[in-house]
VEXDREN-2710 file (C-alpha; in Angstrom, 1 decimal):
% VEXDREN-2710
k/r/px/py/pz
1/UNK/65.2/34.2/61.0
2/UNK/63.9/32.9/57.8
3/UNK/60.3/33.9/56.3
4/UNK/58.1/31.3/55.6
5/UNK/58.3/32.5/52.0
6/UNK/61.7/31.9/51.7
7/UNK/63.1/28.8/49.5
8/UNK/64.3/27.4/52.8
9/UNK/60.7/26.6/54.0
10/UNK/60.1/22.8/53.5
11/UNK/58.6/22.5/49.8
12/UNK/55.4/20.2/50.6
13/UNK/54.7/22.8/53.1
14/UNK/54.7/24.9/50.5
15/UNK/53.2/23.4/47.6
16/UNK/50.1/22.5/49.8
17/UNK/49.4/26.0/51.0
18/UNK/50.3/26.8/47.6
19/UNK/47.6/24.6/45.7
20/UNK/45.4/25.9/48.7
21/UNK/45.0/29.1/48.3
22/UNK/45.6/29.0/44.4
23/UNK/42.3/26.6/44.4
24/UNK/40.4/28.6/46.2
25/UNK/41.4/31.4/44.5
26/UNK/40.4/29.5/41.0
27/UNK/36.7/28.3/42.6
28/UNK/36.3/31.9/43.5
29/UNK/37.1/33.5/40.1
30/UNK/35.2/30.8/38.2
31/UNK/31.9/30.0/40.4
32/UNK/31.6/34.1/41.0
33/UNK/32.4/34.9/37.1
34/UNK/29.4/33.0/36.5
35/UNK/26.8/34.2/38.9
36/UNK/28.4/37.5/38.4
37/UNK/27.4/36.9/35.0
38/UNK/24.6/35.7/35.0
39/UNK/23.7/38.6/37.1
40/UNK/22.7/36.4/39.9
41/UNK/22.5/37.9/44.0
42/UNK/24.1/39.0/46.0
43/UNK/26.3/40.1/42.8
44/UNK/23.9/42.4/41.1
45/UNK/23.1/44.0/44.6
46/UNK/26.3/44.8/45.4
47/UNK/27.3/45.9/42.7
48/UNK/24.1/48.4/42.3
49/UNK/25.3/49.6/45.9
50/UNK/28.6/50.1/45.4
51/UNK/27.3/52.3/42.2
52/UNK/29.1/50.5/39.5
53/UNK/27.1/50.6/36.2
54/UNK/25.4/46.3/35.8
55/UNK/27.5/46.3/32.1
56/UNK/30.9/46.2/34.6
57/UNK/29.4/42.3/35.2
58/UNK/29.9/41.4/31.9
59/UNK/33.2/43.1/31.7
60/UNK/34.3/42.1/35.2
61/UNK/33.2/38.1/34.4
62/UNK/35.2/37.8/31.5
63/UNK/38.2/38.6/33.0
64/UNK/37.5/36.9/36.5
65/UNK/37.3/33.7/34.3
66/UNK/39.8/34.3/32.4
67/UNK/42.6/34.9/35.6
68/UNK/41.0/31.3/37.0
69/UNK/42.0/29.7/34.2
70/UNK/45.6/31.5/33.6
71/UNK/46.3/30.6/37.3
72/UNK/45.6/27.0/37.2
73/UNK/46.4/25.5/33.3
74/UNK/50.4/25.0/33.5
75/UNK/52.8/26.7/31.8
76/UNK/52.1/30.9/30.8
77/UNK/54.0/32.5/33.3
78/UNK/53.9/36.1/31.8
79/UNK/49.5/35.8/31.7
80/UNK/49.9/34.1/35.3
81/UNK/51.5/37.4/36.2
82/UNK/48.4/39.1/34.5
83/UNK/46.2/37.5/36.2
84/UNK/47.8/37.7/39.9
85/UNK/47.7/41.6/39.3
86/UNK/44.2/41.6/38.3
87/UNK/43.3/39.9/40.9
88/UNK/45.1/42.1/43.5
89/UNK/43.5/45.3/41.4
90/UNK/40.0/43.3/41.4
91/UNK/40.2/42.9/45.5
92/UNK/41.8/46.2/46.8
93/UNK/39.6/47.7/44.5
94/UNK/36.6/45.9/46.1
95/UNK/38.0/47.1/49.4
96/UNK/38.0/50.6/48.8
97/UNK/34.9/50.7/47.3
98/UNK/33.1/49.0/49.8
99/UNK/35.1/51.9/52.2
100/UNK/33.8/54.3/49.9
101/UNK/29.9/53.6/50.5
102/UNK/30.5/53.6/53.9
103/UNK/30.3/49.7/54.5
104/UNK/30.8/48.5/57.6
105/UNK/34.0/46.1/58.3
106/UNK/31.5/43.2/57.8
107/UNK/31.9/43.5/54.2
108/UNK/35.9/44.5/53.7
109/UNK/36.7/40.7/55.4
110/UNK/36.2/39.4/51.8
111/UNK/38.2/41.7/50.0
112/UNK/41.0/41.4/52.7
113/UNK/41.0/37.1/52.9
114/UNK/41.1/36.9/48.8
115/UNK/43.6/39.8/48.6
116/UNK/45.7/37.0/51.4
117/UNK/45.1/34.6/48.8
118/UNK/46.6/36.3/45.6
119/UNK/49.7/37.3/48.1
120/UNK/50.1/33.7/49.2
121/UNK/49.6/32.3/45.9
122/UNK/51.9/34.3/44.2
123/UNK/54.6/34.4/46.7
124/UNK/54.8/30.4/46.9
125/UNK/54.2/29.7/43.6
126/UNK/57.1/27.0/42.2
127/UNK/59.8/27.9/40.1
128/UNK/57.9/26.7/36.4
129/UNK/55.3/29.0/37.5
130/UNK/57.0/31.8/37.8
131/UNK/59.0/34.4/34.9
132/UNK/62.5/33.1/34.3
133/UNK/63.9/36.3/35.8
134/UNK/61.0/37.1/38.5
135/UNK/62.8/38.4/41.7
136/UNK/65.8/39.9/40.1
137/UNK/66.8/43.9/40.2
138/UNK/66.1/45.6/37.3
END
C-alpha cells in the first residue's frame, strides 16, 4: 500500500499540503522571531518558566528568522536542510522542556503540531528543494 509520502501520491496534493505546512511553518518562525525578540508575552514568560536564561531570545530569534527565510527563498538546498533540523531541534526541544517543568499536556500540543509541520514539510518538499543525492544510502 503506498504512503502518502511516496512519489506516487498525486503532486498538487502534494505541493498544497506542502506550501501549507511550509507557510505556516515560515509565519511561525518569522512573527514569533520577532515578538521573541522583542521580548514580547507570552515569550518572555515562558521562557522565564521553562528557566532558560532571557539572552537565549536573542540567540533563539536570529536563528528562528533565519530558518523562515532558508525554507521559503528558492534554491539553497544544503541551508534548507539546516534549517528543517533546527527546527526539529527547536520543537522537540520545546517538548521536553516543557515535560521537564512539569507542564501539563496543554502546553506540549504546540511543540507536537509544529514538530508535524517540519516532518510534513520536509518529507513533501519537491525535487529542486531537496539535496541532489537526499534519500540515497550512504
Amino acid at each position: 500500500m503506498p504512503s502518502f509520502f511516496d512519489s506516487t501520491t498525486p503532486l498538487r496534493s502534494r505541493a498544497i499540503i506542502y506550501w501549507t505546512a511550509t507557510i505556516l511553518l515560515v509565519l511561525e518562525c518569522e512573527i514569533g522571531g520577532i515578538m521573541g525578540g522583542l521580548r514580547l508575552q507570552p515569550f518572555l514568560g515562558t521562557i522565564q518558566h521553562l528557566g532558560y536564561p532571557t539572552y537565549f531570545m536573542t540567540i533563539h530569534t536570529i536563528w528562528y528568522i533565519l530558518a523562515g527565510v532558508a525554507l521559503i527563498v528558492p534554491r539553497f538546498p544544503r541551508v534548507k536542510e539546516w534549517a528543517y533540523a533546527g527546527l526539529f531541534f527547536i520543537y522537540t526541544g520545546a517538548f521536553m522542556s516543557h515535560l521537564a517543568v512539569g507542564d501539563s499536556a496543554l502546553m506540549l500540543i504546540a511543540p507536537v503540531v509544529f514538530t508535524s509541520l517540519v516532518l510534513v514539510s520536509w518529507a513533501l518538499r519537491p525535487p529542486k528543494r531537496r539535496l541532489p543525492n537526499a534519500g540515497r544510502s550512504a
